[in-house]
N, CA, C and O atoms as a GROMACS GRO file, in nm:
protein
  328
    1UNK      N    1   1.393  -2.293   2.514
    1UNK     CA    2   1.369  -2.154   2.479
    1UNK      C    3   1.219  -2.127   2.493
    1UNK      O    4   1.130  -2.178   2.424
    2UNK      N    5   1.209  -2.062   2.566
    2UNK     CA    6   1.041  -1.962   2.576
    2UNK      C    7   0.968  -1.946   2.455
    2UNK      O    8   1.024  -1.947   2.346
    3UNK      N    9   0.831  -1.928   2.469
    3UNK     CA   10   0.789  -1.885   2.353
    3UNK      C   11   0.832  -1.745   2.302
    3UNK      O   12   0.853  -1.709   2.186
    4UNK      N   13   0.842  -1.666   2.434
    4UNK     CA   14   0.799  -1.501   2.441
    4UNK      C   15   0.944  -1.490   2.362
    4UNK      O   16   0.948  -1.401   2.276
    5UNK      N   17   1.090  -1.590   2.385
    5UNK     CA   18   1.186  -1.543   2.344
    5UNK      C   19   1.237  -1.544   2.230
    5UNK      O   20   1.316  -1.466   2.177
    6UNK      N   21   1.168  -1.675   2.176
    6UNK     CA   22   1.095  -1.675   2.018
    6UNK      C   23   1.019  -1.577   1.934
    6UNK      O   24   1.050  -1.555   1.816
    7UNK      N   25   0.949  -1.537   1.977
    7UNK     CA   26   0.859  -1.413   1.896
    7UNK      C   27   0.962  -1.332   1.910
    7UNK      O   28   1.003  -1.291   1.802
    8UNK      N   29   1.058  -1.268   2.064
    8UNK     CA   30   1.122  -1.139   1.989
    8UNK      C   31   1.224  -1.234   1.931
    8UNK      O   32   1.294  -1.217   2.031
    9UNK      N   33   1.279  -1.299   1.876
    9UNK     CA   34   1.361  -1.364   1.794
    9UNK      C   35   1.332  -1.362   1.734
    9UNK      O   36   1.317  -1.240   1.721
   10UNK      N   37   1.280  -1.418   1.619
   10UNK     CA   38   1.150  -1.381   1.553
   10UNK      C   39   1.142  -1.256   1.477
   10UNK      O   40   1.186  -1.239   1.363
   11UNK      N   41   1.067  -1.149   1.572
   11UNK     CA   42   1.041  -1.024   1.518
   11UNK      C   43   1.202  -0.948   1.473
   11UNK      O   44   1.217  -0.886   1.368
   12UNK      N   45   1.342  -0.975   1.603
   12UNK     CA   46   1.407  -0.929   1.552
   12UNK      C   47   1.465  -0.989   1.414
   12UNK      O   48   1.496  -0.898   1.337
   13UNK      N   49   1.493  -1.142   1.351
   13UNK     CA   50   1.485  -1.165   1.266
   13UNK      C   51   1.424  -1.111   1.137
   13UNK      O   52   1.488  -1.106   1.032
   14UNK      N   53   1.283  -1.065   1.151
   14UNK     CA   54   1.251  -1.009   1.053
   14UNK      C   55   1.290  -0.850   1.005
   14UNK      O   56   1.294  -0.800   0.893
   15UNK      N   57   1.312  -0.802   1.117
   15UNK     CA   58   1.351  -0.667   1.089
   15UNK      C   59   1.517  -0.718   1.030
   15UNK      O   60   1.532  -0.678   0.914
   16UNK      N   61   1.564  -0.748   1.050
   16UNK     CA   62   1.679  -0.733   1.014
   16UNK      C   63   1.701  -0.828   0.818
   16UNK      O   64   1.786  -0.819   0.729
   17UNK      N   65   1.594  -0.894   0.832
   17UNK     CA   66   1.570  -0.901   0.644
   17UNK      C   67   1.557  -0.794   0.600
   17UNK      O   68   1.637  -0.737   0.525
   18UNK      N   69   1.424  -0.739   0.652
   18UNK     CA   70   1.382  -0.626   0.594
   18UNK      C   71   1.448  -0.513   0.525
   18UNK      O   72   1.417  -0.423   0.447
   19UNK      N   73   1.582  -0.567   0.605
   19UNK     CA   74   1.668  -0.384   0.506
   19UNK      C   75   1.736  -0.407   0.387
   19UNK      O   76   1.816  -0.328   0.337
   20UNK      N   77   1.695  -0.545   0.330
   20UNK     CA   78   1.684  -0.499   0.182
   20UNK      C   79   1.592  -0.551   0.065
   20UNK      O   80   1.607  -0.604  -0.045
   21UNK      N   81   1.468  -0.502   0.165
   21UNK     CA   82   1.324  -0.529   0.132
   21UNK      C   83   1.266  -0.457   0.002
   21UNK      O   84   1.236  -0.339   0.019
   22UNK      N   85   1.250  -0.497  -0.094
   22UNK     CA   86   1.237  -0.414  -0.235
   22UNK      C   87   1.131  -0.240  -0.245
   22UNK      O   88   1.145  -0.140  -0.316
   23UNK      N   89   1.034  -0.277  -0.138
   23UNK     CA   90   0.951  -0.148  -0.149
   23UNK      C   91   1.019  -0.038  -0.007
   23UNK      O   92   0.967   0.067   0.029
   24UNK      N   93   1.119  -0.088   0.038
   24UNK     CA   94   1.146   0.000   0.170
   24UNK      C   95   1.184  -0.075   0.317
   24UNK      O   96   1.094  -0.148   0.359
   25UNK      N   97   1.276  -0.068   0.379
   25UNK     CA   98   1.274  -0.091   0.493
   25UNK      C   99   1.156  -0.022   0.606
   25UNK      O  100   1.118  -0.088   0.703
   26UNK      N  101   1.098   0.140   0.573
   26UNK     CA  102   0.997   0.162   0.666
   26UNK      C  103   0.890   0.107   0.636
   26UNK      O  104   0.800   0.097   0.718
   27UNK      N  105   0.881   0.057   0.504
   27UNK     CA  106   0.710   0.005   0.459
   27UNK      C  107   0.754  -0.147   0.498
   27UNK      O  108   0.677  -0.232   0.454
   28UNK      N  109   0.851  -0.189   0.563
   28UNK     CA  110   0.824  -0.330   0.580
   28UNK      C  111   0.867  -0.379   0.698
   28UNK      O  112   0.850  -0.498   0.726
   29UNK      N  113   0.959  -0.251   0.822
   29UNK     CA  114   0.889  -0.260   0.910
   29UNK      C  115   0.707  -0.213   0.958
   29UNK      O  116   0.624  -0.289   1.009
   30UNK      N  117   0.696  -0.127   0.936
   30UNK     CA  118   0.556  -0.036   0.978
   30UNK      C  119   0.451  -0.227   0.941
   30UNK      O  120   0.368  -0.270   1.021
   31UNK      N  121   0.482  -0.287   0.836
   31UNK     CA  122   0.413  -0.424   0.814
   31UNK      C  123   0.430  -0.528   0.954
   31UNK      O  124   0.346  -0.551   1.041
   32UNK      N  125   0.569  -0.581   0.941
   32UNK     CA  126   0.612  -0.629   1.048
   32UNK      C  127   0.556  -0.540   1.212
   32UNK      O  128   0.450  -0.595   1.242
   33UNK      N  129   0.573  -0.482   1.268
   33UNK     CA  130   0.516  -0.420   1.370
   33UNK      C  131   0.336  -0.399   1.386
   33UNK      O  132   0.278  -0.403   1.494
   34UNK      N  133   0.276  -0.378   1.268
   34UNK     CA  134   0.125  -0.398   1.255
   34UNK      C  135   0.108  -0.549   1.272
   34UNK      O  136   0.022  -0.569   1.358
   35UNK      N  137   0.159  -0.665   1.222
   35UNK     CA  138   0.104  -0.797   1.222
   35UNK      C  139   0.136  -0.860   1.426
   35UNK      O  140   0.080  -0.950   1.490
   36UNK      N  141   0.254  -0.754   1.468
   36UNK     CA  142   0.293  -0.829   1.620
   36UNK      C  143   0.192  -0.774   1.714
   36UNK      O  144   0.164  -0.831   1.820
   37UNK      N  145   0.142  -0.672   1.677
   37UNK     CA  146   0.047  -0.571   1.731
   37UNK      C  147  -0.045  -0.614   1.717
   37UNK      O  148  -0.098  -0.624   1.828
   38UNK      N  149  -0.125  -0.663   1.619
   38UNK     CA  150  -0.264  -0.760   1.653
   38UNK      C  151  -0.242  -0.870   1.716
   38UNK      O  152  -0.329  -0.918   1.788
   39UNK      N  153  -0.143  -0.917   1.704
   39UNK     CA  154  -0.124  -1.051   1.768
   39UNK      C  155  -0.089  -1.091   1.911
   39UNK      O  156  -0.058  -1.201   1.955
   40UNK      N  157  -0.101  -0.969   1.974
   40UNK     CA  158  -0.019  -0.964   2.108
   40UNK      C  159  -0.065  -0.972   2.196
   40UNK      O  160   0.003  -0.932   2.290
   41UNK      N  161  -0.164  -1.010   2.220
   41UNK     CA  162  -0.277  -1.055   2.304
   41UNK      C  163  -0.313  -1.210   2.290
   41UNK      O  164  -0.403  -1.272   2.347
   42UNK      N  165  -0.249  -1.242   2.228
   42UNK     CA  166  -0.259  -1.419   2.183
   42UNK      C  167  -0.204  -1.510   2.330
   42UNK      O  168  -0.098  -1.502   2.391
   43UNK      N  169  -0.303  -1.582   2.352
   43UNK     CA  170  -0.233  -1.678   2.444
   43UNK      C  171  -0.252  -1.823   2.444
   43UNK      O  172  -0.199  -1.886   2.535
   44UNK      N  173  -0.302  -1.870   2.378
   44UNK     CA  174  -0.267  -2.004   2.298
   44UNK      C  175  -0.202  -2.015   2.246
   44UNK      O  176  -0.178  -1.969   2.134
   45UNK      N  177  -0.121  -2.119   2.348
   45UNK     CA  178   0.024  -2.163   2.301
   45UNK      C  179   0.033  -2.237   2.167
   45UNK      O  180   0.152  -2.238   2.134
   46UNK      N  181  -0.038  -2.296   2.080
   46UNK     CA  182  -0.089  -2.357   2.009
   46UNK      C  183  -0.075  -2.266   1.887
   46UNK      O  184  -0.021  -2.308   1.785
   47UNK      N  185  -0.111  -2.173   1.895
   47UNK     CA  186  -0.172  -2.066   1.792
   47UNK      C  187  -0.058  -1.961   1.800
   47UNK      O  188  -0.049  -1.859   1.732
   48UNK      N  189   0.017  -2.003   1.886
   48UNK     CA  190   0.158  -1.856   1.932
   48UNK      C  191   0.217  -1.988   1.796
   48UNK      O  192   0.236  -1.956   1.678
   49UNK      N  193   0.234  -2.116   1.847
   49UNK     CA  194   0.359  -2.208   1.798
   49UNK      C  195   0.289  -2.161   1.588
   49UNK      O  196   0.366  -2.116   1.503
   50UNK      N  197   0.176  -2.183   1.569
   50UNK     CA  198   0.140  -2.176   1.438
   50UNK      C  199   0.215  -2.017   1.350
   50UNK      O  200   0.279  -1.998   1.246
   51UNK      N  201   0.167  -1.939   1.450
   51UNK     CA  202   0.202  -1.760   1.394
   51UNK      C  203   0.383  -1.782   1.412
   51UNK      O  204   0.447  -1.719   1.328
   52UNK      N  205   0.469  -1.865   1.513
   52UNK     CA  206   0.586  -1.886   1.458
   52UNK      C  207   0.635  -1.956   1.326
   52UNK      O  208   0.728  -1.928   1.250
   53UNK      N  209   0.548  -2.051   1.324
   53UNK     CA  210   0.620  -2.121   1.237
   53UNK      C  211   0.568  -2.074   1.110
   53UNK      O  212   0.635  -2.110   1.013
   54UNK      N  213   0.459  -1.998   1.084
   54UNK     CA  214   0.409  -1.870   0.951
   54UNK      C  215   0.528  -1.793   0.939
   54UNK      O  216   0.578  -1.810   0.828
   55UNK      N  217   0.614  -1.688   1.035
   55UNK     CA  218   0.672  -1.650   1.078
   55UNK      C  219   0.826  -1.712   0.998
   55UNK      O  220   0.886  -1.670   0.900
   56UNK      N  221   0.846  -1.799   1.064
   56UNK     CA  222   0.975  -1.887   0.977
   56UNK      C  223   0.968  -1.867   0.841
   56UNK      O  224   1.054  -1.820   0.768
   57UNK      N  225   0.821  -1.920   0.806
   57UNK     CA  226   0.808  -1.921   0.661
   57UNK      C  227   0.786  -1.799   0.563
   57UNK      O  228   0.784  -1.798   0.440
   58UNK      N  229   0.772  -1.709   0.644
   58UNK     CA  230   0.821  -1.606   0.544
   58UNK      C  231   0.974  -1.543   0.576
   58UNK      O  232   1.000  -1.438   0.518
   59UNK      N  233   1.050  -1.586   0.643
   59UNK     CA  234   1.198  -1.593   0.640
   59UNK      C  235   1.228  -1.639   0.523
   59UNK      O  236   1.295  -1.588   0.433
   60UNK      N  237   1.159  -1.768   0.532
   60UNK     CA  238   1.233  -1.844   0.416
   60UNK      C  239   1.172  -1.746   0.245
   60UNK      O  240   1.246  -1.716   0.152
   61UNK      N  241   1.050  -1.724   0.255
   61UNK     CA  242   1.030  -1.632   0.118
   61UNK      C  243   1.153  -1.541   0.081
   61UNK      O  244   1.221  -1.531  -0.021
   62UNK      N  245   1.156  -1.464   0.236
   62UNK     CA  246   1.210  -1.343   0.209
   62UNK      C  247   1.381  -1.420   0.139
   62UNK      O  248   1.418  -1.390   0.026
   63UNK      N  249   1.439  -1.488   0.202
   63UNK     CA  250   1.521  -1.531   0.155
   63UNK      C  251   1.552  -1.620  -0.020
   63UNK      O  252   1.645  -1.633  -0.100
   64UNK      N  253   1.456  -1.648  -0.011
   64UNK     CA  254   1.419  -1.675  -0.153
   64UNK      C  255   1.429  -1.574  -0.291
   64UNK      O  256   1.469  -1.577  -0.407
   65UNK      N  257   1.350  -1.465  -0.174
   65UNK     CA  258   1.334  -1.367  -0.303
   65UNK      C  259   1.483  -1.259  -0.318
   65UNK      O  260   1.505  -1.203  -0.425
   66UNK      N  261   1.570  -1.243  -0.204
   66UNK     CA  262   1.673  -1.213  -0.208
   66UNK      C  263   1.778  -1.307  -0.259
   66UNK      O  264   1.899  -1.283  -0.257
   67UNK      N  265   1.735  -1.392  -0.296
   67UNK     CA  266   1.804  -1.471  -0.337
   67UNK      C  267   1.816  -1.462  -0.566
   67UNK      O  268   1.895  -1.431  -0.654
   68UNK      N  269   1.670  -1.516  -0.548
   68UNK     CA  270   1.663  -1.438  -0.690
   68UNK      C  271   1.692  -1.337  -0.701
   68UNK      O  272   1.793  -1.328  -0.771
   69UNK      N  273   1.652  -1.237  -0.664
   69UNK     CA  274   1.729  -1.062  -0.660
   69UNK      C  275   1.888  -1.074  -0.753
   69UNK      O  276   1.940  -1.012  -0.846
   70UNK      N  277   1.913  -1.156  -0.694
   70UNK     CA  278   2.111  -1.154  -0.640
   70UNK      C  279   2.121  -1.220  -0.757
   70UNK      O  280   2.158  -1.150  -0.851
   71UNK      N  281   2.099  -1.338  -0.782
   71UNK     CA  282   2.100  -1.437  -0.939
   71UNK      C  283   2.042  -1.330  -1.090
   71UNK      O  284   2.098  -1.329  -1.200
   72UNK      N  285   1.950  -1.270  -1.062
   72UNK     CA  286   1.929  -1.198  -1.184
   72UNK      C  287   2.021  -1.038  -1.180
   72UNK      O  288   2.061  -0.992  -1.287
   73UNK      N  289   2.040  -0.987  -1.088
   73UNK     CA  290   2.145  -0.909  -1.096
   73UNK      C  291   2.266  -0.980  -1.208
   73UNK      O  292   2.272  -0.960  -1.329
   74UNK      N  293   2.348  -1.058  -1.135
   74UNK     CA  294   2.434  -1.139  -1.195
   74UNK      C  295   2.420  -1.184  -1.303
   74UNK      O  296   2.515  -1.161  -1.377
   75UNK      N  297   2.312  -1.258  -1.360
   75UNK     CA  298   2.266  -1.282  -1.475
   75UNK      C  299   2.256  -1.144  -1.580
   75UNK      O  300   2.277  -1.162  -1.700
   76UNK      N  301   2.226  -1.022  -1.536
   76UNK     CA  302   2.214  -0.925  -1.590
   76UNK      C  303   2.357  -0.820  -1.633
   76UNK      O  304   2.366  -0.709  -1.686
   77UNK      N  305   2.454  -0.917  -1.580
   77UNK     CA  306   2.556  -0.855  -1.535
   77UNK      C  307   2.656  -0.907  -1.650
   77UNK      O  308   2.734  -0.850  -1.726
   78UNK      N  309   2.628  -1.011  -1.634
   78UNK     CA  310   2.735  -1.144  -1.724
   78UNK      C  311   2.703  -1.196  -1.863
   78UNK      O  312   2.775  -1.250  -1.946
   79UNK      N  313   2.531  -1.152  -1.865
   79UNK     CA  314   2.486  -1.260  -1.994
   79UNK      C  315   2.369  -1.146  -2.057
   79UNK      O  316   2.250  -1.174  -2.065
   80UNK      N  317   2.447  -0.966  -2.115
   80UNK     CA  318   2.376  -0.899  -2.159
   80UNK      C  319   2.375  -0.972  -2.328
   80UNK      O  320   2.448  -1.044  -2.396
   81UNK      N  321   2.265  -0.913  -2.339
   81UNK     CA  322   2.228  -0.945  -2.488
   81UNK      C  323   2.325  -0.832  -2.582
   81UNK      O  324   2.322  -0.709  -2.575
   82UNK      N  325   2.425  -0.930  -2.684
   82UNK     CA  326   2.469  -0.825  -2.782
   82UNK      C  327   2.389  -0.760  -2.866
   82UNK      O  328   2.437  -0.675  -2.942
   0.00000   0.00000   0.00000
């Protein structure tokens, strides 16, 4: 797999977290699209592979934090205080 086909993998990955991003799907694309936009002129392959694998790792946040989301819902759901 390409790099180039990675980044839009990548970028489309992130957009598609994003829609149930706590402050907004437009405030977190308009984020996502500002960070590919400075970066798009990058041609060290080196430094493309680093901004992916940053990239991954806030997959994994985002997933994290949707994750808690979902557990304290539930928790809030099941274990109200009498």
């Amino acid at each position: 797999m390409s790099q180039r086909s990675k980044v839009i993998q990548l970028y489309k990955t992130l957009l598609y977290m994003g829609r149930d991003y706590p402050r907004g799907y437009e405030f977190f694309r308009k984020n996502v699209k500002k960070a590919f936009e400075k970066n798009k002129g990058e041609r060290d392959p080196e430094k493309i592979e680093k901004m992916l694998a940053h990239g991954n790792f806030v997959i994994k946040e985002l997933e994290a934090l949707y994750m808690l989301r979902k557990y304290r819902t539930l928790k809030r759901r099941y274990y109200q205080n009498p």
